[in-house]
C-alpha positions as CSV (number, residue, x, y, z in Angstrom):
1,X,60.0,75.7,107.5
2,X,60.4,79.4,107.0
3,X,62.6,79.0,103.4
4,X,60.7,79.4,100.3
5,X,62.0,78.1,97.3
6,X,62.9,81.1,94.6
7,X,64.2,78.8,91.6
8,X,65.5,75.1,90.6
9,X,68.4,73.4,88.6
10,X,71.5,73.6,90.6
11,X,70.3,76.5,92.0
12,X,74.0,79.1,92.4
13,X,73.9,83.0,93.2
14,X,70.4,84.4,94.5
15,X,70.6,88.1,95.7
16,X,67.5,90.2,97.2
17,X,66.5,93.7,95.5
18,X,67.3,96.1,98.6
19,X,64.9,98.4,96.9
20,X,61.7,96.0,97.0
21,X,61.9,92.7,99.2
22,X,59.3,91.1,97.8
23,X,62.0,91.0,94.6
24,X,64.9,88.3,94.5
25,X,67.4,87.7,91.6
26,X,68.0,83.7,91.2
27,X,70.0,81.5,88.7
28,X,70.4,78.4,87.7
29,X,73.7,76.9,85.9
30,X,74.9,78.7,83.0
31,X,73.4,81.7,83.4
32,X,70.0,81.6,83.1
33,X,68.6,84.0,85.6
34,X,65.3,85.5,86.6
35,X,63.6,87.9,88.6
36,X,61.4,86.3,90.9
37,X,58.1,88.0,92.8
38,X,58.0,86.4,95.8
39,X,54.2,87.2,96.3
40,X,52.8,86.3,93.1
41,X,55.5,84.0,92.0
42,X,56.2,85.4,89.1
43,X,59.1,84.6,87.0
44,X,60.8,87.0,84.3
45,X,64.1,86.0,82.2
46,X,66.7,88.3,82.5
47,X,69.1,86.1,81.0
48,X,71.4,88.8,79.3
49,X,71.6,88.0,75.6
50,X,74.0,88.3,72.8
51,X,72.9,90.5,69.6
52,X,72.8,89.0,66.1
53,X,75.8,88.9,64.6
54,X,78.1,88.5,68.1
55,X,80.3,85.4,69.4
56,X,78.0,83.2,71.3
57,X,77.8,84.0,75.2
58,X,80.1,82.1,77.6
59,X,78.4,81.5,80.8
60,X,79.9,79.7,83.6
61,X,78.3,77.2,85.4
62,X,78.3,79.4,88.5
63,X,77.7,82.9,86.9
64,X,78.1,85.6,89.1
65,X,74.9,87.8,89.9
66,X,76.1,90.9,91.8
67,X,74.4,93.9,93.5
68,X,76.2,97.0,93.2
69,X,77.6,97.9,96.6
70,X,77.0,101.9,95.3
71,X,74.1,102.2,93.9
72,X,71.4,99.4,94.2
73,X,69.4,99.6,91.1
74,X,72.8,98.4,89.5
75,X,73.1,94.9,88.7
76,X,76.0,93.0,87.1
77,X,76.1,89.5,85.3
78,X,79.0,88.3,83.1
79,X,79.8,85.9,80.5
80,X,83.0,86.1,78.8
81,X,81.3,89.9,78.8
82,X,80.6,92.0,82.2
83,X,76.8,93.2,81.8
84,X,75.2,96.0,83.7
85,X,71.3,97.0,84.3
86,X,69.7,99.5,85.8
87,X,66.2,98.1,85.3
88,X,66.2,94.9,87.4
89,X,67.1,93.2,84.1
90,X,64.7,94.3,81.5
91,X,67.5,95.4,79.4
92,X,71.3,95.1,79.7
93,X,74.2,97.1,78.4
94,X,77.7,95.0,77.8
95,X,80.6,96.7,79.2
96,X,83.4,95.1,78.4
97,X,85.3,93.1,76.2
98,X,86.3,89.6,76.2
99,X,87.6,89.9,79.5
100,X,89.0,86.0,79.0
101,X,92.2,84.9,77.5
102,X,89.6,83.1,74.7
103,X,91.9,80.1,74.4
104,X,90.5,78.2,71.6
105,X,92.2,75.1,72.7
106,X,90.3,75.5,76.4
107,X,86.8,75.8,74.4
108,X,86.5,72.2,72.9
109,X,83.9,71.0,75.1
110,X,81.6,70.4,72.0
111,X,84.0,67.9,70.0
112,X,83.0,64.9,72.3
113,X,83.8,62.0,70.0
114,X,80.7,61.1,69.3
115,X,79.2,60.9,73.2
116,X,76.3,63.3,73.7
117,X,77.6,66.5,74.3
118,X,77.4,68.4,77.9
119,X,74.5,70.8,78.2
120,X,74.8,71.9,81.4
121,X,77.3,74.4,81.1
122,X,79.7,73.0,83.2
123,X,82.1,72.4,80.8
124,X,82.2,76.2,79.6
125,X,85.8,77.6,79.8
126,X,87.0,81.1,79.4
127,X,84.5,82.5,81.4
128,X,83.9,85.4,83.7
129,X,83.4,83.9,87.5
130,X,83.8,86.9,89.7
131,X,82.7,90.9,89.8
132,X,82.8,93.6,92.1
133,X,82.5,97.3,92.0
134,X,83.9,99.3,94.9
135,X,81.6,101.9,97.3
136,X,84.0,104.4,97.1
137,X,83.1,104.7,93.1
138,X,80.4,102.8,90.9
139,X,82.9,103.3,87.9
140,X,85.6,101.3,89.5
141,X,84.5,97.8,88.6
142,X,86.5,94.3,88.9
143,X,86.2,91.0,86.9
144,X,87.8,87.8,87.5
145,X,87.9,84.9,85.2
146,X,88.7,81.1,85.3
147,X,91.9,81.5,83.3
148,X,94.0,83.6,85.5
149,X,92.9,87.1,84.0
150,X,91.4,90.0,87.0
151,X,91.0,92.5,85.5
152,X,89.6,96.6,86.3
153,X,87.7,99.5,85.2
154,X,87.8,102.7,87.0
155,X,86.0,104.7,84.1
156,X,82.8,102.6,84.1
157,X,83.7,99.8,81.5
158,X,85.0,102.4,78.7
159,X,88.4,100.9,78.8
160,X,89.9,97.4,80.7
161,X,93.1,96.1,82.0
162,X,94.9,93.5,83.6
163,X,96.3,93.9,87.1
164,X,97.5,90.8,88.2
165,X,100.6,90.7,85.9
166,X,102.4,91.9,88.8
167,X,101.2,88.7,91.2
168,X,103.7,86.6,92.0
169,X,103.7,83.2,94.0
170,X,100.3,82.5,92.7
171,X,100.0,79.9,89.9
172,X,99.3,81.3,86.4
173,X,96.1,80.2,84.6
174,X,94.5,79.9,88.0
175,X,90.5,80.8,88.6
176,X,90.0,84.1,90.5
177,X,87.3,82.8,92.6
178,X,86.5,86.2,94.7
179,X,87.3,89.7,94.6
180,X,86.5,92.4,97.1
181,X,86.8,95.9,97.2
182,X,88.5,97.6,99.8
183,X,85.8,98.9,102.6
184,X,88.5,101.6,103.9
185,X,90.8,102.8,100.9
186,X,89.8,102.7,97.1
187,X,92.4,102.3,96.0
188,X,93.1,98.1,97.9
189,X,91.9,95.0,96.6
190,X,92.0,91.3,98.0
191,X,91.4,88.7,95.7
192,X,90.9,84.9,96.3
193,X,92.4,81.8,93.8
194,X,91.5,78.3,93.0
195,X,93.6,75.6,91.4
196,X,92.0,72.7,92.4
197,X,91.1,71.6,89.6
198,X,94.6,71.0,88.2
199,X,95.3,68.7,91.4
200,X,96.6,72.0,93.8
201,X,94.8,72.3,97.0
202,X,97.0,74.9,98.5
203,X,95.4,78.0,99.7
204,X,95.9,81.5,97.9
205,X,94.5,84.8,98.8
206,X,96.5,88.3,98.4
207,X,95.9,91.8,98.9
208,X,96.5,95.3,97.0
209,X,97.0,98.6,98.0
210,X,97.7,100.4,95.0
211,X,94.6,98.7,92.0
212,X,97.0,95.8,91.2
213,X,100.8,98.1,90.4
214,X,101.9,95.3,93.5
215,X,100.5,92.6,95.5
216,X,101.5,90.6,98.9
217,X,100.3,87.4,99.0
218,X,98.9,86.7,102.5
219,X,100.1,83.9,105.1
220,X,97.7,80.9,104.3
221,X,100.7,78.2,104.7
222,X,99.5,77.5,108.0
223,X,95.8,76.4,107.4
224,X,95.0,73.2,106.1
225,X,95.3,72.7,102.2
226,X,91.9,73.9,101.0
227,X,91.6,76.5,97.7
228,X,90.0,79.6,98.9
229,X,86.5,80.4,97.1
230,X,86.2,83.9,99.0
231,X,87.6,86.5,101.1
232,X,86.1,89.6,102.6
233,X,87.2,92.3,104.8
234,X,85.5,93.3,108.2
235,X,83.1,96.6,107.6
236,X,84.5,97.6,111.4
237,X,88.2,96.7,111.4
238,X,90.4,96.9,108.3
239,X,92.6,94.1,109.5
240,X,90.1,91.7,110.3
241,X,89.9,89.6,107.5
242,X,87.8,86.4,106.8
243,X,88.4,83.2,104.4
244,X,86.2,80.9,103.4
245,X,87.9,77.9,102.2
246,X,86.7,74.4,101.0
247,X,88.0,72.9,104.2
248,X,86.2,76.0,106.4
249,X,86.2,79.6,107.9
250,X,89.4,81.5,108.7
251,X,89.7,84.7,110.2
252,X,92.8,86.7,110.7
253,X,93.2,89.9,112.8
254,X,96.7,91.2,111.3
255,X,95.3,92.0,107.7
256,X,96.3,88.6,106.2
């Protein structure tokens, strides 16, 4: 009885303004977000949007809506683009490339042989699915994507590049579903990895300690086979870590 409802469709990230509580940002599939007043119920689009001339915007189904954990009149969406305000959405700023591999042959979801296409979204590929920045530095910003690319600024979004080239025993092409900046150390990452969708249940989560130069995968073999939407590290203790799988919650007190 005390929930209020702040949007509709299939409803994915919602996220408070910790400068104004009467303010929540809310999405439905595909990107389409708004800023809601929670008083007046008012609604304002703050879809990002692509300029004339540029490649249409990939949104994924689940598009991420993230507070900065620096400074909080930062905001971030993404498409196959990360996007940045500092206005609570009035205007964005793109900053970044195509983060995505832009397979061609993984963006067909159009040519449907004659069925009515999809309109939801769900079938967009190539996609960002995942940001972070770290609180050790609002420059130092991570994307994942749903073709195996993670990928990091540490100057703001002026250049890119990829760091899991140097992950092994994950599968390749695999969606990053979660990335979290180290709460201790700047410089260590743990990032989270789902290959359902290609029939692989198994659980994969690693950990770096130098921004993706090496990784170590961490021990899941012993929970149940569930892919891993998200992984976080404890404010308090550094080696308390904790999983959230499709099958449930997992904690770990050894790092990983």
């Amino acid at each position: 009885g005390d929930w209020k409802n702040t949007g509709g469709g299939d409803g994915f990230w919602v996220q408070p303004d910790p400068e104004n509580s009467d303010i929540a940002y809310s999405e439905y599939q595909g990107g389409h977000a708004f800023r809601v007043n929670r008083n007046t119920n008012e609604y304002a689009d703050i879809q990002p949007q692509a300029k004339p001339g540029e490649p249409k915007l990939r949104f994924n189904w689940n598009t991420p809506i993230v507070l900065s954990s620096k400074n909080p009149s930062v905001i971030y969406m993404a498409a196959q683009y990360v996007y940045r305000t500092k206005d609570k959405g009035i205007s964005w700023e793109k900053i970044s490339p195509d983060l995505t591999s832009n397979d061609p042959n993984k963006q067909k979801q159009e040519e449907s042989g004659g069925i009515t296409t999809d309109n939801s979204s769900a079938e967009n590929h190539c996609t960002i699915f995942t940001i972070c920045d770290s609180p050790f530095d609002e420059n130092l910003i991570f994307a994942g994507t749903d073709d195996g690319n993670l990928q990091m600024t540490q100057d703001g979004g002026k250049s890119w590049s990829k760091i899991n080239s140097t992950l092994k025993g994950i599968p390749d092409k695999v969606w990053v579903s979660s990335i979290h900046a180290g709460q201790f150390d700047r410089n260590t990452v743990y990032a989270t990895f789902d290959n359902h969708m290609y029939g692989d249940m198994n659980t994969y989560a690693a950990m770096s300690n130098d921004l993706g130069k090496s990784w170590r995968v961490l021990n899941t073999k012993e929970l149940p086979g569930a892919y891993a939407h998200i992984i976080r590290e404890d404010p308090v203790n550094k080696n308390l870590l904790y999983l959230g799988t499709e099958m449930g919650l997992f904690i770990s007190i050894d790092g990983g």
